[in-house]
N, CA, C and O atoms as a Tripos MOL2 file, in Angstrom:
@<TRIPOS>MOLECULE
protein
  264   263    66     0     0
PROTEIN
NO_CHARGES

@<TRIPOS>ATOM
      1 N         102.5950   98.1900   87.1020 N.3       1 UNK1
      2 CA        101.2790   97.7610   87.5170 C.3       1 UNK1
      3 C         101.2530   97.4170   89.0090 C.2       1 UNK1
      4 O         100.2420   97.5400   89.7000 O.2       1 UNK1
      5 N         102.6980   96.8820   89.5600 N.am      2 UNK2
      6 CA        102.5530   96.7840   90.8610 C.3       2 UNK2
      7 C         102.4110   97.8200   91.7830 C.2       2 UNK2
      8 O         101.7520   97.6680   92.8120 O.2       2 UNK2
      9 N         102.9380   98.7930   91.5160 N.am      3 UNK3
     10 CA        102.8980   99.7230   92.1340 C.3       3 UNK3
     11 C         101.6050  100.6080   92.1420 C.2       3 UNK3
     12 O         100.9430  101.1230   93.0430 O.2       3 UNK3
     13 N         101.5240  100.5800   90.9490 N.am      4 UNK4
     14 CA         99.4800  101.2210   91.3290 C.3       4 UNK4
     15 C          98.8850  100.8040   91.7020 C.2       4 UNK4
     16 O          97.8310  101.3340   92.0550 O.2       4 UNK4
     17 N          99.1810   99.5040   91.8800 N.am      5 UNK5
     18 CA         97.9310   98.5940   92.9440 C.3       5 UNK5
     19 C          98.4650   98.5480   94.3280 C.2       5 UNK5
     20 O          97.7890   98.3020   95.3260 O.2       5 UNK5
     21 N          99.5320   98.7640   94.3070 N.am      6 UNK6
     22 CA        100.0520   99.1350   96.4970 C.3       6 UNK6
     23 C          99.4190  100.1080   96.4160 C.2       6 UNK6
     24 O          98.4100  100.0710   97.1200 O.2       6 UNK6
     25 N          99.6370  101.5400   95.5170 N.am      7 UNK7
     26 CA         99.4160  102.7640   95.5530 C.3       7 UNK7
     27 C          97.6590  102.3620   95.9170 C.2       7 UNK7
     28 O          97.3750  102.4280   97.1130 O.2       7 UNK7
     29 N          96.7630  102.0480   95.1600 N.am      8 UNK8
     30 CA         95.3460  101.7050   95.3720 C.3       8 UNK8
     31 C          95.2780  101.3750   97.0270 C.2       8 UNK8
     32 O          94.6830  102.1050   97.8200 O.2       8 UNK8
     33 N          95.9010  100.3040   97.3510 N.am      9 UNK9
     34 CA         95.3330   99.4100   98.2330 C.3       9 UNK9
     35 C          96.2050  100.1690   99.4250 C.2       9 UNK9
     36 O          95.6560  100.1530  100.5270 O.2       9 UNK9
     37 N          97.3570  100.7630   99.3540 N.am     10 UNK10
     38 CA         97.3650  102.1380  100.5570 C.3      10 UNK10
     39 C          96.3670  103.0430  100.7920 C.2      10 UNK10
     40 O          95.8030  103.0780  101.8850 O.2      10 UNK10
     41 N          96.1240  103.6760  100.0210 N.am     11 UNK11
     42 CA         94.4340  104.7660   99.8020 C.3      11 UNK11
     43 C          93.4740  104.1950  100.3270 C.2      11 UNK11
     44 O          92.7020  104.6680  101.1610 O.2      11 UNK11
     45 N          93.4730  102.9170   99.7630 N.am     12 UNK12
     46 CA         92.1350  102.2010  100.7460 C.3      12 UNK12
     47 C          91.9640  102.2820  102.1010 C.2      12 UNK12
     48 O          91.0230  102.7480  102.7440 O.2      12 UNK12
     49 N          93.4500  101.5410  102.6180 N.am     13 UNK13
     50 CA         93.7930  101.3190  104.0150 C.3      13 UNK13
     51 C          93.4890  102.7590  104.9080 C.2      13 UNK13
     52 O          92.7480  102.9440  105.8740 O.2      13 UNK13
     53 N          94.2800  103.5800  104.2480 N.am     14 UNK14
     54 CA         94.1940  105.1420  104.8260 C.3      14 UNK14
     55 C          93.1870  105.6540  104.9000 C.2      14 UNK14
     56 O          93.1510  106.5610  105.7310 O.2      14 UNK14
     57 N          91.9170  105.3800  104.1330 N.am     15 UNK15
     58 CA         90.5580  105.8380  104.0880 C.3      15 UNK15
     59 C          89.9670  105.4190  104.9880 C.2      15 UNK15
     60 O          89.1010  105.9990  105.6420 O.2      15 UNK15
     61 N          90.5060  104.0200  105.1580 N.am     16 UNK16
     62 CA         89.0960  102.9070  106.6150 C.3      16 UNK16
     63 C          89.3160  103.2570  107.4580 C.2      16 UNK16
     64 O          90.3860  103.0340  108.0250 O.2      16 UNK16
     65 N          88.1150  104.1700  108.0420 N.am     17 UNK17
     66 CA         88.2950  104.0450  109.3340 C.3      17 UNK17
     67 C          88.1150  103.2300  110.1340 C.2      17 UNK17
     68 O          88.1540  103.5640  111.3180 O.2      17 UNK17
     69 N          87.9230  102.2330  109.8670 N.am     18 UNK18
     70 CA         87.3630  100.9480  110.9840 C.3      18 UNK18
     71 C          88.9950  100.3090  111.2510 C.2      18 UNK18
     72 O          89.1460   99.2930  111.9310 O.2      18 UNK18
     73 N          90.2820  101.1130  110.5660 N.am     19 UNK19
     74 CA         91.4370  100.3300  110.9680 C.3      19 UNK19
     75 C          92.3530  101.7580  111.7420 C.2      19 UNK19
     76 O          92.4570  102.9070  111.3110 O.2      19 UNK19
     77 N          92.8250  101.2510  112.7930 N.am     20 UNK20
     78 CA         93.7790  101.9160  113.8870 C.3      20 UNK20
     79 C          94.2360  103.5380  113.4120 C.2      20 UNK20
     80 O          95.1720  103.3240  112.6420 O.2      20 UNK20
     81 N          94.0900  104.6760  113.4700 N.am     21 UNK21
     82 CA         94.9730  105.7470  112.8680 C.3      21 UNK21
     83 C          96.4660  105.5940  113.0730 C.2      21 UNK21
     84 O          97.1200  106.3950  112.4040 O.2      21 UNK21
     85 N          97.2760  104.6390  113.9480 N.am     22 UNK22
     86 CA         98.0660  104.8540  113.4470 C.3      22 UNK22
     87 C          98.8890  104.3630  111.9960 C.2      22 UNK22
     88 O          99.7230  104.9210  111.2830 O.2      22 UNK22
     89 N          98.1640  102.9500  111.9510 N.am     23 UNK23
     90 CA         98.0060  102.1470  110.8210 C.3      23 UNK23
     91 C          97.4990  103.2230  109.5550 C.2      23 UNK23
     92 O          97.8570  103.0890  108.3850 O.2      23 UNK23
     93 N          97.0480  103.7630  109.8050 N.am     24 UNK24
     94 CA         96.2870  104.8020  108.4700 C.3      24 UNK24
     95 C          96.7950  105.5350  108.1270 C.2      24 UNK24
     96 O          96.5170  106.1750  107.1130 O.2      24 UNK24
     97 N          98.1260  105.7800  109.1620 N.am     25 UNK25
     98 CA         98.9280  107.1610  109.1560 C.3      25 UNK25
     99 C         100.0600  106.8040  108.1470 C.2      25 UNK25
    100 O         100.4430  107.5240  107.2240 O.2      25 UNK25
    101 N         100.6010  105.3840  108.5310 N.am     26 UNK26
    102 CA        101.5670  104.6850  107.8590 C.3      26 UNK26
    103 C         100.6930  104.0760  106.3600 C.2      26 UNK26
    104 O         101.3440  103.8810  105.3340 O.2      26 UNK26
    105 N          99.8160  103.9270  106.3850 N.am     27 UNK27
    106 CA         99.5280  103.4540  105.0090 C.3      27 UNK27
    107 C          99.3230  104.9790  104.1470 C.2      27 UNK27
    108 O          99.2120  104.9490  102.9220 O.2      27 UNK27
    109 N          99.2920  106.0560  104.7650 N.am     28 UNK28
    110 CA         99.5750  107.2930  103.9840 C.3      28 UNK28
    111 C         100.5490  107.1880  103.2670 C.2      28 UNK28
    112 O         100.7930  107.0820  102.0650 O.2      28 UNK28
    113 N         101.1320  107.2410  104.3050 N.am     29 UNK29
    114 CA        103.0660  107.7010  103.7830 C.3      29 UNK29
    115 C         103.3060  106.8100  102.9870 C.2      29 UNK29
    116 O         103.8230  107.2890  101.9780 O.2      29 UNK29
    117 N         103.1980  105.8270  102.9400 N.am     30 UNK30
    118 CA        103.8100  104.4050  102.0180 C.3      30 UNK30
    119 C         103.0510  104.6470  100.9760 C.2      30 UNK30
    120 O         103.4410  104.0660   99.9630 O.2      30 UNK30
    121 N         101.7220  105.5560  100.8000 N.am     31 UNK31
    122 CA        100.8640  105.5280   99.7930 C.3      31 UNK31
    123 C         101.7430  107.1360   98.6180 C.2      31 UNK31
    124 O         101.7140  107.4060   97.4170 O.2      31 UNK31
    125 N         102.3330  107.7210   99.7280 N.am     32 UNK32
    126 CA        102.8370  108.9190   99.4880 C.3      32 UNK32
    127 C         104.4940  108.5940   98.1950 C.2      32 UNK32
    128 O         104.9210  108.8930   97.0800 O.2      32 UNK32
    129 N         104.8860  107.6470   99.6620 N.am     33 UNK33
    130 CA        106.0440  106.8330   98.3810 C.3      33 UNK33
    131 C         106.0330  106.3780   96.8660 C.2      33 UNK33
    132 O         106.5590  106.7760   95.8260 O.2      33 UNK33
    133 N         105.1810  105.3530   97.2380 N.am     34 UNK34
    134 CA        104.5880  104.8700   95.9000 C.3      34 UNK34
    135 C         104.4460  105.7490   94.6180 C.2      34 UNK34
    136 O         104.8430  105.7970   93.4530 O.2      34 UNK34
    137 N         103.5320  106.5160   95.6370 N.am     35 UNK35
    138 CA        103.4970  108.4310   94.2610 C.3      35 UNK35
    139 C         104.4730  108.8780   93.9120 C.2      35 UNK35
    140 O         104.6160  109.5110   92.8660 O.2      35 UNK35
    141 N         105.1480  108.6840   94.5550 N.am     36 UNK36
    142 CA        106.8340  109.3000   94.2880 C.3      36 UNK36
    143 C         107.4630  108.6330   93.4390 C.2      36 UNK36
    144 O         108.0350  109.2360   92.5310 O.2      36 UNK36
    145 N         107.5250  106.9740   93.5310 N.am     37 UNK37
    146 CA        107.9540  106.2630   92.6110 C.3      37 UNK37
    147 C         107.2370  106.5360   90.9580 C.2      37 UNK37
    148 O         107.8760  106.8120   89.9430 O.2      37 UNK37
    149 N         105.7940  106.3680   91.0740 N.am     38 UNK38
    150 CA        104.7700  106.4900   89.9950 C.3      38 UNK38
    151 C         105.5150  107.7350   89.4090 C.2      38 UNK38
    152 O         105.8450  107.7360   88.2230 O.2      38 UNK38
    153 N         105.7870  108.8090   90.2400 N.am     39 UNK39
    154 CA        105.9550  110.2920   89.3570 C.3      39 UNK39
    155 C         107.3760  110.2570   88.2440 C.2      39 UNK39
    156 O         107.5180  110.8320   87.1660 O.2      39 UNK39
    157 N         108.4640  109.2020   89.1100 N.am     40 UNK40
    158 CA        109.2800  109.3910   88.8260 C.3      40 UNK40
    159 C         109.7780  108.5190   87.4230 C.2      40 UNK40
    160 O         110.7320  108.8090   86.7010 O.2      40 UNK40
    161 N         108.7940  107.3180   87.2600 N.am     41 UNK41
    162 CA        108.8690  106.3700   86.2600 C.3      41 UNK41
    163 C         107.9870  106.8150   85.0760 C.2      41 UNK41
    164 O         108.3140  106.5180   83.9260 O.2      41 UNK41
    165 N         106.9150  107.4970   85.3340 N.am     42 UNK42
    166 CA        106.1260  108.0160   84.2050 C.3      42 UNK42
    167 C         107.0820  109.6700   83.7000 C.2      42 UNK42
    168 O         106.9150  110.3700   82.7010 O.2      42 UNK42
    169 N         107.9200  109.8120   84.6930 N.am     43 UNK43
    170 CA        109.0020  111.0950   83.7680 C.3      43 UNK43
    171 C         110.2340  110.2470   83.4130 C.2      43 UNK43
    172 O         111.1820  110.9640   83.0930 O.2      43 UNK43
    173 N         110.5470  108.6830   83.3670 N.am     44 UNK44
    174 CA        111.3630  108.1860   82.6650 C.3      44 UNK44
    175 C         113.0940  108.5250   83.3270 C.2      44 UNK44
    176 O         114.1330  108.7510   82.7070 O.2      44 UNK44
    177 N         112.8130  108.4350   84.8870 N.am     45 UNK45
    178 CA        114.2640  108.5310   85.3150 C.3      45 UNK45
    179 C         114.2850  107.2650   86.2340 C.2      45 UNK45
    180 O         113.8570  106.9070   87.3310 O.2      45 UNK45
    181 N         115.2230  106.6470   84.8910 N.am     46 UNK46
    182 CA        115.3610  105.5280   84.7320 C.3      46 UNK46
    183 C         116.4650  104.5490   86.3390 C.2      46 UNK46
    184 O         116.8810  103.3910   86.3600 O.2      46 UNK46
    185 N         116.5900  105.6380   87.4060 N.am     47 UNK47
    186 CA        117.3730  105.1930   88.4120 C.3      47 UNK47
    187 C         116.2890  104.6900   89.6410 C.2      47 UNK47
    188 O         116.4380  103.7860   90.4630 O.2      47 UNK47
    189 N         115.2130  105.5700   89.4570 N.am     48 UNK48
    190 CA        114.1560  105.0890   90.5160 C.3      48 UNK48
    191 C         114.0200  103.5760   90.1110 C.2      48 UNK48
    192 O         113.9470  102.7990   91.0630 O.2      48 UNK48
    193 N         113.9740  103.0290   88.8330 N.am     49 UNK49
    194 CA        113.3710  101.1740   88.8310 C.3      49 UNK49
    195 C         114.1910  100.5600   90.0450 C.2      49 UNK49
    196 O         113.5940   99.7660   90.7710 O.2      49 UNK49
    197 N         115.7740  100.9320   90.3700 N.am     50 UNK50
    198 CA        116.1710  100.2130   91.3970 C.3      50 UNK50
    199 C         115.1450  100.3960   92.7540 C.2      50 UNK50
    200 O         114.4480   99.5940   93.3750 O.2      50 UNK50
    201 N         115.3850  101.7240   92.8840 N.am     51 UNK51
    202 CA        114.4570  101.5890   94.2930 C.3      51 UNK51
    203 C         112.9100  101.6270   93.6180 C.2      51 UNK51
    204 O         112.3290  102.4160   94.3640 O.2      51 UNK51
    205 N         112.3370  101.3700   93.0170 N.am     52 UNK52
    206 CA        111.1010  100.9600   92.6960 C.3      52 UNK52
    207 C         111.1380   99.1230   93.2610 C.2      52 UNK52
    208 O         110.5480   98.5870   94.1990 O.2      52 UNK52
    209 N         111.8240   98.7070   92.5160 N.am     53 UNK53
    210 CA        111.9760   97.0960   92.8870 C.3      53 UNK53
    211 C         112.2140   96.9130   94.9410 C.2      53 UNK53
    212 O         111.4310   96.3920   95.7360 O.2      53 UNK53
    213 N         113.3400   97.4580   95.1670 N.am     54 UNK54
    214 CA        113.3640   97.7360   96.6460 C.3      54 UNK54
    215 C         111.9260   97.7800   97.0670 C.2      54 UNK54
    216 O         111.4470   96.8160   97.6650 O.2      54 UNK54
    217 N         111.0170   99.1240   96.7160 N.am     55 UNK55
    218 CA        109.7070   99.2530   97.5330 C.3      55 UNK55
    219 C         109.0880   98.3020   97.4200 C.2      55 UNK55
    220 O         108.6730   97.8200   98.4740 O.2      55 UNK55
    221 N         108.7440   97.6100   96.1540 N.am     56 UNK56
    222 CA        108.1350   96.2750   95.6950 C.3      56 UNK56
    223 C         108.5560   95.7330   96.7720 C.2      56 UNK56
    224 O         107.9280   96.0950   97.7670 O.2      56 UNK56
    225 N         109.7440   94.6830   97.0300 N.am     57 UNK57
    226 CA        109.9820   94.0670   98.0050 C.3      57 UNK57
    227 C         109.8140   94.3220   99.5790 C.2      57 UNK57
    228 O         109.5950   93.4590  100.4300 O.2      57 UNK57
    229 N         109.9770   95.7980   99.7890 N.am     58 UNK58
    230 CA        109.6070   96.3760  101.4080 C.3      58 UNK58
    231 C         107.9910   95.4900  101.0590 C.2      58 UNK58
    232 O         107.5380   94.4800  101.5980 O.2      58 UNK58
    233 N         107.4020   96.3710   99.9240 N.am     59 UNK59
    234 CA        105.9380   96.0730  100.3150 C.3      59 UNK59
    235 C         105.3890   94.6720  100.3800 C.2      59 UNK59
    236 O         104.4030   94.4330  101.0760 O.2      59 UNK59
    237 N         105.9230   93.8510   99.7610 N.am     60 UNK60
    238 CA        105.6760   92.0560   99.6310 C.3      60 UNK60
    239 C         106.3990   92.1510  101.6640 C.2      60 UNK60
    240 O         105.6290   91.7490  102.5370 O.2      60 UNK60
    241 N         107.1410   92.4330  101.8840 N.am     61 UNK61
    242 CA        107.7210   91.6740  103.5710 C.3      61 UNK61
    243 C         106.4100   93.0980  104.5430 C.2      61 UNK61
    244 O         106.0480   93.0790  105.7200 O.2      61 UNK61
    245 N         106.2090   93.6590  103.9380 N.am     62 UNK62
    246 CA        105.3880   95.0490  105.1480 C.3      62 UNK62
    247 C         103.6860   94.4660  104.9300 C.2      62 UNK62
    248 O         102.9490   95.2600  105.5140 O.2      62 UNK62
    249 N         103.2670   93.8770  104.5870 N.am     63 UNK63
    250 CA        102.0940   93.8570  103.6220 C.3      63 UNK63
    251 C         100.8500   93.3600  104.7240 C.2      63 UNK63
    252 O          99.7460   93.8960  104.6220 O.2      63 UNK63
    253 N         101.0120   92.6560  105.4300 N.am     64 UNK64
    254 CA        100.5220   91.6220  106.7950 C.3      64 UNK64
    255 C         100.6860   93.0200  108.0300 C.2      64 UNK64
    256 O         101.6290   93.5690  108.6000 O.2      64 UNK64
    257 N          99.7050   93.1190  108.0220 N.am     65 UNK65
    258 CA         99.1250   94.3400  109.1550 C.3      65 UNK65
    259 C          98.5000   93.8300  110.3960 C.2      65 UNK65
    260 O          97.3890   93.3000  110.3620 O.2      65 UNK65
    261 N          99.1480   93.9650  111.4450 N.am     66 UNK66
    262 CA         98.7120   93.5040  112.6950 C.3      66 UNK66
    263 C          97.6650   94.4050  113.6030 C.2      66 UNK66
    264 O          97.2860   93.9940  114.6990 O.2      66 UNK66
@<TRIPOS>BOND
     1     1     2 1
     2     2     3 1
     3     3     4 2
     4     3     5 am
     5     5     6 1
     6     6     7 1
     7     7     8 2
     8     7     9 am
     9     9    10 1
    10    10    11 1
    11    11    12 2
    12    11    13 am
    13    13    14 1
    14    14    15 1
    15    15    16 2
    16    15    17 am
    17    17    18 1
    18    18    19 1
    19    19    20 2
    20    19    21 am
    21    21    22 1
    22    22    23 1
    23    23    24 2
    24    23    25 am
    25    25    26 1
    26    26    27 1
    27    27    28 2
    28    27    29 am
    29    29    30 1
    30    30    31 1
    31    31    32 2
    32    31    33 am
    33    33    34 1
    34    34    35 1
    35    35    36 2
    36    35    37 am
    37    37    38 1
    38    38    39 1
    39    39    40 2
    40    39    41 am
    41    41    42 1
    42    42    43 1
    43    43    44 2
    44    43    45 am
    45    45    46 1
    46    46    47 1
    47    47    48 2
    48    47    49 am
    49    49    50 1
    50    50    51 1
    51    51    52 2
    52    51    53 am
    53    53    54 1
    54    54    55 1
    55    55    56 2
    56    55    57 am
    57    57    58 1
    58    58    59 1
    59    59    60 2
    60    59    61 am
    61    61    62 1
    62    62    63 1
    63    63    64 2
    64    63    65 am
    65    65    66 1
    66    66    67 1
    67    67    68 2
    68    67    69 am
    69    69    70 1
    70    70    71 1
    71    71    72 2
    72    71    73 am
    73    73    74 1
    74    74    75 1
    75    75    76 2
    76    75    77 am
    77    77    78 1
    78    78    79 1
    79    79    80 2
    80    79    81 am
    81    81    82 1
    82    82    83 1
    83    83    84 2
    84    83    85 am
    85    85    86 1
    86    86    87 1
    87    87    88 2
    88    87    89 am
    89    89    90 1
    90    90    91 1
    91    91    92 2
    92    91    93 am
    93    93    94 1
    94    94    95 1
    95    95    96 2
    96    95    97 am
    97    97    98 1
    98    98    99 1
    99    99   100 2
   100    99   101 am
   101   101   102 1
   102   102   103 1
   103   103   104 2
   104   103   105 am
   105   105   106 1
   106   106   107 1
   107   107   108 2
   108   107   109 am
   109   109   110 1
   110   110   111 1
   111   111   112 2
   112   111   113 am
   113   113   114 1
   114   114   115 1
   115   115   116 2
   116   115   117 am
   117   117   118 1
   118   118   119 1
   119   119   120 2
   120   119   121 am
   121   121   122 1
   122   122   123 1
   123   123   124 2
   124   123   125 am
   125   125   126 1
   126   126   127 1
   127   127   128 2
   128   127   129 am
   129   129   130 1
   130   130   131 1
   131   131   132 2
   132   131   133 am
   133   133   134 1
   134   134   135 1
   135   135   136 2
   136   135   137 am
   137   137   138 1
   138   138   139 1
   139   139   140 2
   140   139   141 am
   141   141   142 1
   142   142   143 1
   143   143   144 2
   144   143   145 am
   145   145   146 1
   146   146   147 1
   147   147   148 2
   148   147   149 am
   149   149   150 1
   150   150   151 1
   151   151   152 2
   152   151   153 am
   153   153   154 1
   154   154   155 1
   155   155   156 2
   156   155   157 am
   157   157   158 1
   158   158   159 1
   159   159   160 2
   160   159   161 am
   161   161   162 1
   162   162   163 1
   163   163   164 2
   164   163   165 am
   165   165   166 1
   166   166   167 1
   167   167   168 2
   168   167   169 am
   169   169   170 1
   170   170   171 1
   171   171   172 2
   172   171   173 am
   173   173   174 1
   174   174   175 1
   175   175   176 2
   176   175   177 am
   177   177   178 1
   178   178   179 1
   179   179   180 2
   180   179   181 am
   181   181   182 1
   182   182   183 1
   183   183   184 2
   184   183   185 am
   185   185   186 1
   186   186   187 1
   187   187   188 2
   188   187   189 am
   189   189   190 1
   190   190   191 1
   191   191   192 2
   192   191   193 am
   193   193   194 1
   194   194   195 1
   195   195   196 2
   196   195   197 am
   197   197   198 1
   198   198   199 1
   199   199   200 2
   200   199   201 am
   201   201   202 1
   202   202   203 1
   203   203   204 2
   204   203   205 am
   205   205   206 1
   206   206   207 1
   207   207   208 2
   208   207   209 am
   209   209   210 1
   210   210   211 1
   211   211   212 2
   212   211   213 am
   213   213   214 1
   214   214   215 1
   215   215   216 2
   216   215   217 am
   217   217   218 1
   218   218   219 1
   219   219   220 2
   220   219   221 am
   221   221   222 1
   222   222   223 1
   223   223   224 2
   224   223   225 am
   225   225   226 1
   226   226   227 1
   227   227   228 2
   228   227   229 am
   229   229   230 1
   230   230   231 1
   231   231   232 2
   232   231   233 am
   233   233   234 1
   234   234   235 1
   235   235   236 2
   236   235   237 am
   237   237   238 1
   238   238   239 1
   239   239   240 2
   240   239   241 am
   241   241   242 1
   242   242   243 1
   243   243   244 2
   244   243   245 am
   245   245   246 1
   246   246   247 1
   247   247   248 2
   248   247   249 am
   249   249   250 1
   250   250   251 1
   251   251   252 2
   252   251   253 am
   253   253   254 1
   254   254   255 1
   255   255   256 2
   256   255   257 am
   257   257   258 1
   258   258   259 1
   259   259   260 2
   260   259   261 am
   261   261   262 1
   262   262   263 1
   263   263   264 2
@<TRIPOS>SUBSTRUCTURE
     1 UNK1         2 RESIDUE 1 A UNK
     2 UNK2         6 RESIDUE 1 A UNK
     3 UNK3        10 RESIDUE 1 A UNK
     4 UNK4        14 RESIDUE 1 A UNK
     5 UNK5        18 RESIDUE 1 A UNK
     6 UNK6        22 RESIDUE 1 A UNK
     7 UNK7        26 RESIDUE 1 A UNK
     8 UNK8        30 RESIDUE 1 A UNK
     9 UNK9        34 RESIDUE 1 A UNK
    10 UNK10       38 RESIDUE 1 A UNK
    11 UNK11       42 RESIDUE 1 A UNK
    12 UNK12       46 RESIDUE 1 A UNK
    13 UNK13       50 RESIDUE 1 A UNK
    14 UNK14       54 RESIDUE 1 A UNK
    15 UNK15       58 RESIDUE 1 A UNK
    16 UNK16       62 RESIDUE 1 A UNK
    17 UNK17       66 RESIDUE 1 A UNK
    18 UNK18       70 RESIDUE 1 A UNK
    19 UNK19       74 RESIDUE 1 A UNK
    20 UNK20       78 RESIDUE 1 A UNK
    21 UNK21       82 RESIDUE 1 A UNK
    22 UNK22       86 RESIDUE 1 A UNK
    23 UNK23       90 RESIDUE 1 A UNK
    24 UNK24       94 RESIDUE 1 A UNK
    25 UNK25       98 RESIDUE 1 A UNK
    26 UNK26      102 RESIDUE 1 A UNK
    27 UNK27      106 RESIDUE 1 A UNK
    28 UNK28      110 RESIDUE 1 A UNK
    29 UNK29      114 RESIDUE 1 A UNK
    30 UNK30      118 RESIDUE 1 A UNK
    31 UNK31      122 RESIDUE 1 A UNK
    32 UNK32      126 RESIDUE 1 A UNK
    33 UNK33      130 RESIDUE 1 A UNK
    34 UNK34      134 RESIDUE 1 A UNK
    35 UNK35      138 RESIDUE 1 A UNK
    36 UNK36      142 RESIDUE 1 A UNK
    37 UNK37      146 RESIDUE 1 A UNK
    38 UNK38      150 RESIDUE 1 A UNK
    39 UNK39      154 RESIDUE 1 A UNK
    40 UNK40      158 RESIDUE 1 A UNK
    41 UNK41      162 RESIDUE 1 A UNK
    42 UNK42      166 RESIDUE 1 A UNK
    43 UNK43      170 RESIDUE 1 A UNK
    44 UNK44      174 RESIDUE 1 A UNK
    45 UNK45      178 RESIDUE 1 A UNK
    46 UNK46      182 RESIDUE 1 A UNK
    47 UNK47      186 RESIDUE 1 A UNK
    48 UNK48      190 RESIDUE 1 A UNK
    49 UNK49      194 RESIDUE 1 A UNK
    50 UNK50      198 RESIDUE 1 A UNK
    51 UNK51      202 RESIDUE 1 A UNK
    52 UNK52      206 RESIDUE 1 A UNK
    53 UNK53      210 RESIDUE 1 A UNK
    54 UNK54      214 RESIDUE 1 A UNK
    55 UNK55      218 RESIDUE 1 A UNK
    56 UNK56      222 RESIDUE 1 A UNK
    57 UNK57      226 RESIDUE 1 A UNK
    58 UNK58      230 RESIDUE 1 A UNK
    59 UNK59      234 RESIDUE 1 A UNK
    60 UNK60      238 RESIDUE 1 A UNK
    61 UNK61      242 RESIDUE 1 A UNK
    62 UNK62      246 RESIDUE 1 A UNK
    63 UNK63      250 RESIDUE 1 A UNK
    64 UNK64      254 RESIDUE 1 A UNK
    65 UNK65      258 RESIDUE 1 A UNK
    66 UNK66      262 RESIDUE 1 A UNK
C-alpha cells in the first residue's frame, strides 16, 4: 500500500506543472521505480521486498522537496 501511494503522489508531482521540470523529471523516475517494484511484487519475486523496504526508506528521507 505504501508503495502505490509514492507511486500516486510521484505522478502527481510529475504532472504539476506549477513545480520546477527538473523536480518533475526526478519525480518521474522515482515514479518509474516504484513501477518496477509494484511489477515485481504483484509477480511474487519475493527478493524485491528487500529493496522494496530500501525504496520505502529512500522515499520517507527524499520526500521534503526544496
Amino acid at each position: 500500500d505504501r508503495l502505490l501511494k509514492s507511486f500516486r503522489w510521484y505522478l502527481a508531482m510529475a504532472d504539476n506543472e506549477n513545480i520546477k521540470a527538473d523536480i518533475r523529471m526526478v519525480a518521474q523516475r522515482d515514479a518509474i521505480e516504484v513501477a518496477v517494484a509494484l511489477f515485481k511484487l504483484e509477480g511474487g519475486d519475493a527478493s524485491i521486498i528487500e529493496a522494496g523496504e530500501q525504496l520505502v526508506r529512500y522515499l520517507k528521507q527524499n520526500s521534503k522537496i526544496s
